[in-house]
PDB file of N, CA, C and O in Angstrom:
ATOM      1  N   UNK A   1      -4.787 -10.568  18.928  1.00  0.00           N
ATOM      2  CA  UNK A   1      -3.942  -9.392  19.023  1.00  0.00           C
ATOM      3  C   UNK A   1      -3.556  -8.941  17.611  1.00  0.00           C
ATOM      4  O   UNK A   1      -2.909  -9.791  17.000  1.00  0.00           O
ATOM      5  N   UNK A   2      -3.823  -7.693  16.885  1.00  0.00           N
ATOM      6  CA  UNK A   2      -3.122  -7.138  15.950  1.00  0.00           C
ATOM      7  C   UNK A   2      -2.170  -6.733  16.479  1.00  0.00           C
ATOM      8  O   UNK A   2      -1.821  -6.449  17.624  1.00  0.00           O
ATOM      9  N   UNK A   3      -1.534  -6.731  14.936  1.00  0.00           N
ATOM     10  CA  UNK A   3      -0.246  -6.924  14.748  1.00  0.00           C
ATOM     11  C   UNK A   3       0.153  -5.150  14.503  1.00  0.00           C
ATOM     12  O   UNK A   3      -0.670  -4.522  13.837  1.00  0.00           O
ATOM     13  N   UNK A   4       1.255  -4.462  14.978  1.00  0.00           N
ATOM     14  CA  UNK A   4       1.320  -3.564  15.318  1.00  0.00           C
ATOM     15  C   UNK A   4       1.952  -2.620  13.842  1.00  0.00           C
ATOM     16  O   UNK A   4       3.162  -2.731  13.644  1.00  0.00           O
ATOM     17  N   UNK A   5       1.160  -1.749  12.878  1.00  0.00           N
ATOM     18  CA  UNK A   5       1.969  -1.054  11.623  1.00  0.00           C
ATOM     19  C   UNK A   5       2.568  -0.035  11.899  1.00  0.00           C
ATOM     20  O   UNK A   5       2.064   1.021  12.281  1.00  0.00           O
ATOM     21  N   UNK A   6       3.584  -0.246  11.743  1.00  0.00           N
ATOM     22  CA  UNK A   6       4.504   0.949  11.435  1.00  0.00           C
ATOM     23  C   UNK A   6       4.019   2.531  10.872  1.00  0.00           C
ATOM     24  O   UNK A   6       3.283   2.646   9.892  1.00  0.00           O
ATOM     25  N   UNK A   7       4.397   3.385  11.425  1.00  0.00           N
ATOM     26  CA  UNK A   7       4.335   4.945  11.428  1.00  0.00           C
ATOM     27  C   UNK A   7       4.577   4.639   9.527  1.00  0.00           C
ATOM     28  O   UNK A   7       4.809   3.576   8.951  1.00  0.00           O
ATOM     29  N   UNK A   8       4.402   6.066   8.950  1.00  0.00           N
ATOM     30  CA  UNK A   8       5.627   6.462   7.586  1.00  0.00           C
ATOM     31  C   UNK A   8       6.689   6.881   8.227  1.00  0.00           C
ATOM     32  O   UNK A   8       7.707   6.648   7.575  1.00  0.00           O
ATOM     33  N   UNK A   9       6.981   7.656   9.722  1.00  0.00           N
ATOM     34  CA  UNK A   9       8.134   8.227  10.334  1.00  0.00           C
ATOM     35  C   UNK A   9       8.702   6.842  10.634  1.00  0.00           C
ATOM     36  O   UNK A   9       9.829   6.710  10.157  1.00  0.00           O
ATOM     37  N   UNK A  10       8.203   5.669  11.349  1.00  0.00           N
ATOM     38  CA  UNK A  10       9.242   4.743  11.475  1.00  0.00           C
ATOM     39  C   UNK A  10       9.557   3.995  10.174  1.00  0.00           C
ATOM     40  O   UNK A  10      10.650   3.490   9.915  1.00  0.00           O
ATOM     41  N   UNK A  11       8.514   3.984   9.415  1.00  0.00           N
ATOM     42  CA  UNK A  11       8.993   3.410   7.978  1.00  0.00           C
ATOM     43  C   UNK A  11      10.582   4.209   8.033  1.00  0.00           C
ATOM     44  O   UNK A  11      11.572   3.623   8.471  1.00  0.00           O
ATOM     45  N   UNK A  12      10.619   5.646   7.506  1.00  0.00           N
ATOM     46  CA  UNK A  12      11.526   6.316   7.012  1.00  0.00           C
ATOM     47  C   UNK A  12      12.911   6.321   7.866  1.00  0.00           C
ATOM     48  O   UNK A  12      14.005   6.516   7.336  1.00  0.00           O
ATOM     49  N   UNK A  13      12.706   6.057   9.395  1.00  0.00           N
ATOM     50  CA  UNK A  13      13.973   5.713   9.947  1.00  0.00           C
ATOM     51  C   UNK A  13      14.576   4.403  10.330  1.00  0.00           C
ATOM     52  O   UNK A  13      15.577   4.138  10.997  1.00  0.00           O
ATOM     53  N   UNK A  14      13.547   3.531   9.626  1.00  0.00           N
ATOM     54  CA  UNK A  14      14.076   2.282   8.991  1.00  0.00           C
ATOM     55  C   UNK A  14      15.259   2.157   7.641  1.00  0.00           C
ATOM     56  O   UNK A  14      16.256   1.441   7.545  1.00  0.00           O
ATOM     57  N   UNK A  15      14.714   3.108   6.745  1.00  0.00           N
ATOM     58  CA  UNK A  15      15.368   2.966   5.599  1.00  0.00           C
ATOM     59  C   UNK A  15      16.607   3.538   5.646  1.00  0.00           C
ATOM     60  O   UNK A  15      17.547   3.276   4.895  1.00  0.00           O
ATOM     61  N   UNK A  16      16.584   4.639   6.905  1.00  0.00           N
ATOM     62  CA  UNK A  16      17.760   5.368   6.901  1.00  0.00           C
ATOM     63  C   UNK A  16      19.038   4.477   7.523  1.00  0.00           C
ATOM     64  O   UNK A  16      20.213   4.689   7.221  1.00  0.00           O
ATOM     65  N   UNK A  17      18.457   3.161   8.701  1.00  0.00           N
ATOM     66  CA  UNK A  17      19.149   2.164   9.080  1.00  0.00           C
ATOM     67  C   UNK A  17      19.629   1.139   7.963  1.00  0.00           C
ATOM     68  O   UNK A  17      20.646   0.448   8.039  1.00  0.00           O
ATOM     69  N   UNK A  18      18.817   1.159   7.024  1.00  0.00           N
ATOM     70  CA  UNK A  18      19.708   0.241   5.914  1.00  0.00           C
ATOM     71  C   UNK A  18      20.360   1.124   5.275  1.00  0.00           C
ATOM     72  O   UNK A  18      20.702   0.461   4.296  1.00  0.00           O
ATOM     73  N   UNK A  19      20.886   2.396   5.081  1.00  0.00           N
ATOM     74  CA  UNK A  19      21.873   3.684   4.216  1.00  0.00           C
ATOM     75  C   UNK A  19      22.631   3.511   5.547  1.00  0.00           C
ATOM     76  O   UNK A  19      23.727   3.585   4.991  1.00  0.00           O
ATOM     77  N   UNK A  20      22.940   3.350   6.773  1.00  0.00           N
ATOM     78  CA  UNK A  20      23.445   3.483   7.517  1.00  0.00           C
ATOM     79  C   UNK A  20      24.320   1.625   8.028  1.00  0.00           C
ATOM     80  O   UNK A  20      25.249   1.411   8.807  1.00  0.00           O
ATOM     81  N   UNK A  21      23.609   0.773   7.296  1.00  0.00           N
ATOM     82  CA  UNK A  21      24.113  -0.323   7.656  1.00  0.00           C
ATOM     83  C   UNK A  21      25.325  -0.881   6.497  1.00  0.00           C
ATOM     84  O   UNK A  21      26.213  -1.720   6.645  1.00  0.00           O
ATOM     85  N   UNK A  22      24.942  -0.015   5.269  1.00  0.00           N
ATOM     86  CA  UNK A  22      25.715  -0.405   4.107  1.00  0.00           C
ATOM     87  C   UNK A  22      26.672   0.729   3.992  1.00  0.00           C
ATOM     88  O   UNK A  22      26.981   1.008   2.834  1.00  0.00           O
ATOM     89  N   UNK A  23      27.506   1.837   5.454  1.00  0.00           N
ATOM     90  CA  UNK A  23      28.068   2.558   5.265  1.00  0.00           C
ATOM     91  C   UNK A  23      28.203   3.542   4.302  1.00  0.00           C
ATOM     92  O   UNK A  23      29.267   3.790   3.736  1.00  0.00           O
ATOM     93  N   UNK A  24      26.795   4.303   4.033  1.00  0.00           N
ATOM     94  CA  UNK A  24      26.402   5.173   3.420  1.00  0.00           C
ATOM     95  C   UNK A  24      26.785   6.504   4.259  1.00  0.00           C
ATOM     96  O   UNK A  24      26.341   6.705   5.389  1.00  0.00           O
ATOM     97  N   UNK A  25      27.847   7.586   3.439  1.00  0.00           N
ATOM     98  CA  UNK A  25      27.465   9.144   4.024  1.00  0.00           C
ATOM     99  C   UNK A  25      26.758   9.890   3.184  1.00  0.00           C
ATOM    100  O   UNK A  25      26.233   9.536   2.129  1.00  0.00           O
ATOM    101  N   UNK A  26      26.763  10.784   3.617  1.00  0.00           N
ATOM    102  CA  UNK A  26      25.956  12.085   2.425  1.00  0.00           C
ATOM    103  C   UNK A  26      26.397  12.291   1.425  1.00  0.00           C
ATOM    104  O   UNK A  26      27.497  12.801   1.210  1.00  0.00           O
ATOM    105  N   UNK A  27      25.633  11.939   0.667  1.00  0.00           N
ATOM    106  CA  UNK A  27      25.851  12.311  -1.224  1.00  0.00           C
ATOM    107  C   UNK A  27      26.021  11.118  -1.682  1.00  0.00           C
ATOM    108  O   UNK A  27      26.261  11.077  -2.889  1.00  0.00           O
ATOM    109  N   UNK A  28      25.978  10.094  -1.113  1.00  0.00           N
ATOM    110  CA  UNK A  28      26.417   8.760  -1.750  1.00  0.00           C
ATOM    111  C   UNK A  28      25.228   8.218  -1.769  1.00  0.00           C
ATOM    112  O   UNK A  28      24.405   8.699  -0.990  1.00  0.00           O
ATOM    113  N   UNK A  29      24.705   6.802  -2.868  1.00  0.00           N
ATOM    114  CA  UNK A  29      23.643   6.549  -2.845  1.00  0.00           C
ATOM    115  C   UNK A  29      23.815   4.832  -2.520  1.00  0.00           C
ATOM    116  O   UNK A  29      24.838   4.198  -2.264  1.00  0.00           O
ATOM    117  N   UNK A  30      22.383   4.368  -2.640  1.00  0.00           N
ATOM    118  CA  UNK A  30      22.345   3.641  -2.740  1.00  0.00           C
ATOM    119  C   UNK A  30      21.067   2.653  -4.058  1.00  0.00           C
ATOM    120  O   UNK A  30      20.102   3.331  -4.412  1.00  0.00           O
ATOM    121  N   UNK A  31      21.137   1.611  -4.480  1.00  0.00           N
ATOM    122  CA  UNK A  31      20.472   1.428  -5.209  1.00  0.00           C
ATOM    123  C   UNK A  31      19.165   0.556  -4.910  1.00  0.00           C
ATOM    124  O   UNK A  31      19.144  -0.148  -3.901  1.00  0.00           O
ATOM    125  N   UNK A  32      18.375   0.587  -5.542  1.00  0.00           N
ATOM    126  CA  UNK A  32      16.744   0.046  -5.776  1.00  0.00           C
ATOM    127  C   UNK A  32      16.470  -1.157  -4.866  1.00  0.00           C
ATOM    128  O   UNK A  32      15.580  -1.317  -4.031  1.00  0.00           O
ATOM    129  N   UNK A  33      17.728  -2.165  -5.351  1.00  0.00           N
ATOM    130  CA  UNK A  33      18.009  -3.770  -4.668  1.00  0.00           C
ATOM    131  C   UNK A  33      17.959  -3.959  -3.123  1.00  0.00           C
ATOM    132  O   UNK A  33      17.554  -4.788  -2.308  1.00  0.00           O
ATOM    133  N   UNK A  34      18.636  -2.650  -3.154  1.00  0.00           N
ATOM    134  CA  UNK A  34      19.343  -2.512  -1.867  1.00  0.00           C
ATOM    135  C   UNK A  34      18.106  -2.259  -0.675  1.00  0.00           C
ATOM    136  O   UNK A  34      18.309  -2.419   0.528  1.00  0.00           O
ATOM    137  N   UNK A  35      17.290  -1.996  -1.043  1.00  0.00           N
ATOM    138  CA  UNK A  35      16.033  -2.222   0.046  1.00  0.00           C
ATOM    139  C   UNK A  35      15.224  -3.483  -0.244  1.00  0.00           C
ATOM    140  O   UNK A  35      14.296  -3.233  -1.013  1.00  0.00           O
ATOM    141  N   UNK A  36      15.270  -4.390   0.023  1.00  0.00           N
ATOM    142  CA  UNK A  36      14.525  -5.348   0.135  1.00  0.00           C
ATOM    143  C   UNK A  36      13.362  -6.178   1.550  1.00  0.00           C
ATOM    144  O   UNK A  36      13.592  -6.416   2.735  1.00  0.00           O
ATOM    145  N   UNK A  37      12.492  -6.339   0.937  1.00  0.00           N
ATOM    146  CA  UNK A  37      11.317  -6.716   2.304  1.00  0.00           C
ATOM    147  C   UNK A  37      11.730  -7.427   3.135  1.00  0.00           C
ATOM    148  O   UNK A  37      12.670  -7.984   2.568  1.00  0.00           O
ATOM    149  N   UNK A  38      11.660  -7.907   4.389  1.00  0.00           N
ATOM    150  CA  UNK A  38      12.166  -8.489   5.561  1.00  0.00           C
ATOM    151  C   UNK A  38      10.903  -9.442   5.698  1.00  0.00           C
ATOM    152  O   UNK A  38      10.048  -9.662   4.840  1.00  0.00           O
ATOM    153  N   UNK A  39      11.008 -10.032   7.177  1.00  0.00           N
ATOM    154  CA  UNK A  39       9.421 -10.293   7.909  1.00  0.00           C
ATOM    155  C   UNK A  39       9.130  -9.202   8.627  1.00  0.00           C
ATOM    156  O   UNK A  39       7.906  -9.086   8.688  1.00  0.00           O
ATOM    157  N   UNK A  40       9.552  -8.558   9.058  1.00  0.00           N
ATOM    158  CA  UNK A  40       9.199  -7.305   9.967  1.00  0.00           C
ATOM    159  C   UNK A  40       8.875  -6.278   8.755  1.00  0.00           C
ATOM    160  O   UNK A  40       7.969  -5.470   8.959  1.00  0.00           O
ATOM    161  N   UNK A  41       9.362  -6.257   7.851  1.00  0.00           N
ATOM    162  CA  UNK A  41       9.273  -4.507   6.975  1.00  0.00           C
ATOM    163  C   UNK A  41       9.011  -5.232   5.643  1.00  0.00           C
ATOM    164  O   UNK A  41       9.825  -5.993   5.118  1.00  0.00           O
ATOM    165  N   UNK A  42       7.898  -4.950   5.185  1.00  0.00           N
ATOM    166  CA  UNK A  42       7.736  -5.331   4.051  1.00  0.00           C
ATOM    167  C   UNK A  42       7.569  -4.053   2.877  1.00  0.00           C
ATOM    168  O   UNK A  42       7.600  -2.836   3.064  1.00  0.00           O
ATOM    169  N   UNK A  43       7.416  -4.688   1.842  1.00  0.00           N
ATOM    170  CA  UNK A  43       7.466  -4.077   0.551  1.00  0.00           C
ATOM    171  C   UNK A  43       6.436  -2.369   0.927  1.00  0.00           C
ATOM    172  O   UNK A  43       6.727  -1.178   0.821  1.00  0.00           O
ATOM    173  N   UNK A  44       5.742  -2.790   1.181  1.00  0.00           N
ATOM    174  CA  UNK A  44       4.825  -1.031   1.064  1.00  0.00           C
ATOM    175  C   UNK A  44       5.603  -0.638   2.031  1.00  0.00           C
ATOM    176  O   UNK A  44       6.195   0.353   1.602  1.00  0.00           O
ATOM    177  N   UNK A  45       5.972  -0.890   3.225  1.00  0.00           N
ATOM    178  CA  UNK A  45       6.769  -0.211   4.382  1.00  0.00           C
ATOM    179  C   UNK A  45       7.999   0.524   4.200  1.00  0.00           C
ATOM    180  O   UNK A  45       8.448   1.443   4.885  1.00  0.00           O
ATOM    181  N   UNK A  46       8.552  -0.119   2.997  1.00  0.00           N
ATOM    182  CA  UNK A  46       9.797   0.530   2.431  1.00  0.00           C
ATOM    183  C   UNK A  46       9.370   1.518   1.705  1.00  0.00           C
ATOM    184  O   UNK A  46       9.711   2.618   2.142  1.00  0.00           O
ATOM    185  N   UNK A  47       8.531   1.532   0.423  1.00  0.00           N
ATOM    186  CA  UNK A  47       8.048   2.159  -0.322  1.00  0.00           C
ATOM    187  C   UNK A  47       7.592   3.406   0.144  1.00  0.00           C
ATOM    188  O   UNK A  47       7.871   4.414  -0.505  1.00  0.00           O
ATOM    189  N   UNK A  48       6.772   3.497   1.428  1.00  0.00           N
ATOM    190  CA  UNK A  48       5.840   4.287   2.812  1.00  0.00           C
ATOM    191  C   UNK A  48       7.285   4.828   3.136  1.00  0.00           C
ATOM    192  O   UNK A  48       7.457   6.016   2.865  1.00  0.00           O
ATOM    193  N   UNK A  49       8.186   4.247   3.590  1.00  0.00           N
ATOM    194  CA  UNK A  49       9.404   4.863   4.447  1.00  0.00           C
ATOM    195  C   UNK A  49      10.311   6.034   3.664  1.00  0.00           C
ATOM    196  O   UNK A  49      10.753   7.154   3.920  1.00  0.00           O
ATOM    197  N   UNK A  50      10.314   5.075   2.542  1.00  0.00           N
ATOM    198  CA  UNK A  50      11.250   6.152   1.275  1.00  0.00           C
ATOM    199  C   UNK A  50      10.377   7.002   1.373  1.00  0.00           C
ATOM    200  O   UNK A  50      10.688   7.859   2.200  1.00  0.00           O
ATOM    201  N   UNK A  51       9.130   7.209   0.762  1.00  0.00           N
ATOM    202  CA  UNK A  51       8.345   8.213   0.530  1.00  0.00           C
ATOM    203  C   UNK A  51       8.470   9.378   1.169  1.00  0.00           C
ATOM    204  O   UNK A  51       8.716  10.498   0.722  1.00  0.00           O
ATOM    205  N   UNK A  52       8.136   8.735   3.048  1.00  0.00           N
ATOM    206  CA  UNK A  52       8.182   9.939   3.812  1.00  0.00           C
ATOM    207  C   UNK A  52       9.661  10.894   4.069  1.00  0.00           C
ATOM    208  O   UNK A  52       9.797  12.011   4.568  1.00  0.00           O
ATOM    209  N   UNK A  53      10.908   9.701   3.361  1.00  0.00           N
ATOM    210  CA  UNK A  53      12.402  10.047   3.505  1.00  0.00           C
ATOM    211  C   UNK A  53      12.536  11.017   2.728  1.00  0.00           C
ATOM    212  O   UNK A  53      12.833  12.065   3.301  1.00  0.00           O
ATOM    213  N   UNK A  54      12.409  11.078   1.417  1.00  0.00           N
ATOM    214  CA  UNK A  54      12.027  11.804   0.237  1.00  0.00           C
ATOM    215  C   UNK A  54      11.491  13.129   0.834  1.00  0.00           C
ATOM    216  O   UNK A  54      12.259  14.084   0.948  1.00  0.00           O
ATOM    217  N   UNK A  55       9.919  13.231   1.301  1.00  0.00           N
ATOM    218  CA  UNK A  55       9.811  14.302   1.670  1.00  0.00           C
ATOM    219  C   UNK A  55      10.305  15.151   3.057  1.00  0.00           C
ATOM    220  O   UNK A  55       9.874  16.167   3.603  1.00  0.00           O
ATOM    221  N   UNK A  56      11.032  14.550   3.249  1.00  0.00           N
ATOM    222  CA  UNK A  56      11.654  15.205   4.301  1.00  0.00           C
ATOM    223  C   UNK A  56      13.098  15.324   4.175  1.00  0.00           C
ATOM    224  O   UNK A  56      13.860  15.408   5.139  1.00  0.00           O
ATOM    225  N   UNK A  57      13.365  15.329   3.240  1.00  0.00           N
ATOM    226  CA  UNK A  57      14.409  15.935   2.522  1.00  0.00           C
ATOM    227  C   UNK A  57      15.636  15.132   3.108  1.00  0.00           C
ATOM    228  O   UNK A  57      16.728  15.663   2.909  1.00  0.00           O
ATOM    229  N   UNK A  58      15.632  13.647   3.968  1.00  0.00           N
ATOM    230  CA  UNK A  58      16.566  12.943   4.055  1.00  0.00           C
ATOM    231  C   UNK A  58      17.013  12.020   2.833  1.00  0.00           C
ATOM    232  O   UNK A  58      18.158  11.567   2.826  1.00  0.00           O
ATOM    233  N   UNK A  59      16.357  11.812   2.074  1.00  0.00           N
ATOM    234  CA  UNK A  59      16.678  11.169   1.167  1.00  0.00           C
ATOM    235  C   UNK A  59      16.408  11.884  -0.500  1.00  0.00           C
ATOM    236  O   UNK A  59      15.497  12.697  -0.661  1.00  0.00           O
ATOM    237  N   UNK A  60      17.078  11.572  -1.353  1.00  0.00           N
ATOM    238  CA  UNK A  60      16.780  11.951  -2.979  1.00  0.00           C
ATOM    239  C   UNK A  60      16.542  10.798  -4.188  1.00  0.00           C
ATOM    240  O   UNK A  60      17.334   9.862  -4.082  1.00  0.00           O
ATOM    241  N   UNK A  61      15.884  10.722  -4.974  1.00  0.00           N
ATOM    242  CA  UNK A  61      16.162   9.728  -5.867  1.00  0.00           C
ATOM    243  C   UNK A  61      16.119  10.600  -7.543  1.00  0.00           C
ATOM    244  O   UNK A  61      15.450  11.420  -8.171  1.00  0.00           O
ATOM    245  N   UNK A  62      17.390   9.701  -7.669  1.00  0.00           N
ATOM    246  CA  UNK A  62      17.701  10.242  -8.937  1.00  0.00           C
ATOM    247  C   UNK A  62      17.803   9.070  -9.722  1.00  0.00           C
ATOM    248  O   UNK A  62      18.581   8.268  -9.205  1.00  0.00           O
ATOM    249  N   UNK A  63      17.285   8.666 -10.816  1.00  0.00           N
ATOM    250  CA  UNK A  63      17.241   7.898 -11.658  1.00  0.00           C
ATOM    251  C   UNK A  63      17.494   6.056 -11.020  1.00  0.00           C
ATOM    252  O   UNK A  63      18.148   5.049 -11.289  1.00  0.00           O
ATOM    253  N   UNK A  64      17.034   6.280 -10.583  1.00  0.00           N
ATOM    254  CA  UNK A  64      16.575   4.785 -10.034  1.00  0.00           C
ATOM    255  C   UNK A  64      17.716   4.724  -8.601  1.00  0.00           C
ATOM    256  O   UNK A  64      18.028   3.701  -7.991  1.00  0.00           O
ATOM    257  N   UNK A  65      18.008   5.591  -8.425  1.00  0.00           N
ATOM    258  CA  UNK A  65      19.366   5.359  -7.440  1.00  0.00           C
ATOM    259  C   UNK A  65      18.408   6.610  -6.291  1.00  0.00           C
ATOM    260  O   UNK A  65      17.563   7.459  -6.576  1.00  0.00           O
ATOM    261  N   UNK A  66      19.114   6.153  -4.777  1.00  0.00           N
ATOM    262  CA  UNK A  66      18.696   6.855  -3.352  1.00  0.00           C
ATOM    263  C   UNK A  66      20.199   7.231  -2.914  1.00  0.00           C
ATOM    264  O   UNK A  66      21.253   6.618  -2.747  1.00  0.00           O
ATOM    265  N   UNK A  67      19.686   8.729  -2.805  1.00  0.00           N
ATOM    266  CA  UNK A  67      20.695   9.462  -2.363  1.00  0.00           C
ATOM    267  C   UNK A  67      20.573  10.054  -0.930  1.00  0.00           C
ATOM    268  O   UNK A  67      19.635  10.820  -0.709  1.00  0.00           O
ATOM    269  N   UNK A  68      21.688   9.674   0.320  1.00  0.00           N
ATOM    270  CA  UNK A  68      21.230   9.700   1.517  1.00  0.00           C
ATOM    271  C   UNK A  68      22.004  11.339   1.152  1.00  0.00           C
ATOM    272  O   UNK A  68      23.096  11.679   0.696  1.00  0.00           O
ATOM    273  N   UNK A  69      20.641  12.149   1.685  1.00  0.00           N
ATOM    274  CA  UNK A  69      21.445  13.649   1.857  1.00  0.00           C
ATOM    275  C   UNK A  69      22.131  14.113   3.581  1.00  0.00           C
ATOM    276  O   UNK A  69      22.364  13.254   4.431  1.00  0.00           O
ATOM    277  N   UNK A  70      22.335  15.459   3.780  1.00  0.00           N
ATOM    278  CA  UNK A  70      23.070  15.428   4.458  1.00  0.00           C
ATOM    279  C   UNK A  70      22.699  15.517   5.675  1.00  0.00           C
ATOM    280  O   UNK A  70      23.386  15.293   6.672  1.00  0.00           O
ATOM    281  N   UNK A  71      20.833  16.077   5.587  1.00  0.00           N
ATOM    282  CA  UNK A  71      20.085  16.467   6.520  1.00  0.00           C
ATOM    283  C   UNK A  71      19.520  14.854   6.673  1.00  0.00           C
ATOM    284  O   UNK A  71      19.032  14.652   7.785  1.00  0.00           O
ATOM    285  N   UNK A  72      19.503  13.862   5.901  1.00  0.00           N
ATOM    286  CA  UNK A  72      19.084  12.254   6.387  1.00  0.00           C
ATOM    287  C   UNK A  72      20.721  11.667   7.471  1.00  0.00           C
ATOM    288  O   UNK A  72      20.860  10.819   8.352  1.00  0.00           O
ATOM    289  N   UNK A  73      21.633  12.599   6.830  1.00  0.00           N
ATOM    290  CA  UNK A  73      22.864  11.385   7.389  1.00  0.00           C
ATOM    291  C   UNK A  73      22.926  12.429   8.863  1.00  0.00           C
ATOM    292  O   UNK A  73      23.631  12.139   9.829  1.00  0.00           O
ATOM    293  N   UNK A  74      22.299  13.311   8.817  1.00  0.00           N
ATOM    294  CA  UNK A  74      22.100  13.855  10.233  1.00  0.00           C
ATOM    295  C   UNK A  74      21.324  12.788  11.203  1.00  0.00           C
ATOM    296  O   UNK A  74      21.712  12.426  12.314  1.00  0.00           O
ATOM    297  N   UNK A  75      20.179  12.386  10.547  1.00  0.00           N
ATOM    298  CA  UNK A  75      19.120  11.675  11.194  1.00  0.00           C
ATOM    299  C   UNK A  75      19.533  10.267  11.877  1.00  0.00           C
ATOM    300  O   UNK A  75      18.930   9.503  12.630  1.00  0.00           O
ATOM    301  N   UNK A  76      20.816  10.251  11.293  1.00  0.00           N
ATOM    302  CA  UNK A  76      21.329   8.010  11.443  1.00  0.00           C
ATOM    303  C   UNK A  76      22.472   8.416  12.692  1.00  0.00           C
ATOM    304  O   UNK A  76      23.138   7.532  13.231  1.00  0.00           O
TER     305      UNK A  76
END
């Protein structure tokens, strides 16, 4: 049985569950650390998730820092 990969859309509403688990609202960020690989979600999955967060205008990164915007803190 393979093992089942994650969307970039579920990547990205993964990441929005960790901005949402560390009581993140809109405009507030969070930093680099702060996503770290699991057994379930690993390193590209985050990377894949931000990405697609980024372009979909739920998320921003500004100088090494993730900024949950307002249209992501819609999404959580």
């Amino acid at each position: 049985m393979m093992a089942n990969i994650p969307t970039p859309e579920e990547n990205a509403r993964h990441v929005l569950t960790i901005f949402r688990g560390h009581g993140v609202r809109a405009g507030e960020m969070l930093m680099q650390q702060n996503f770290m690989p699991s057994k379930a979600w690993s390193a590209d999955d985050i990377a894949h998730g931000l990405k697609f967060a980024i372009g979909c205008g739920w998320v921003e990164f500004k100088n090494t820092h993730f900024f949950l915007t307002e249209a992501g803190f819609k999404e959580i």
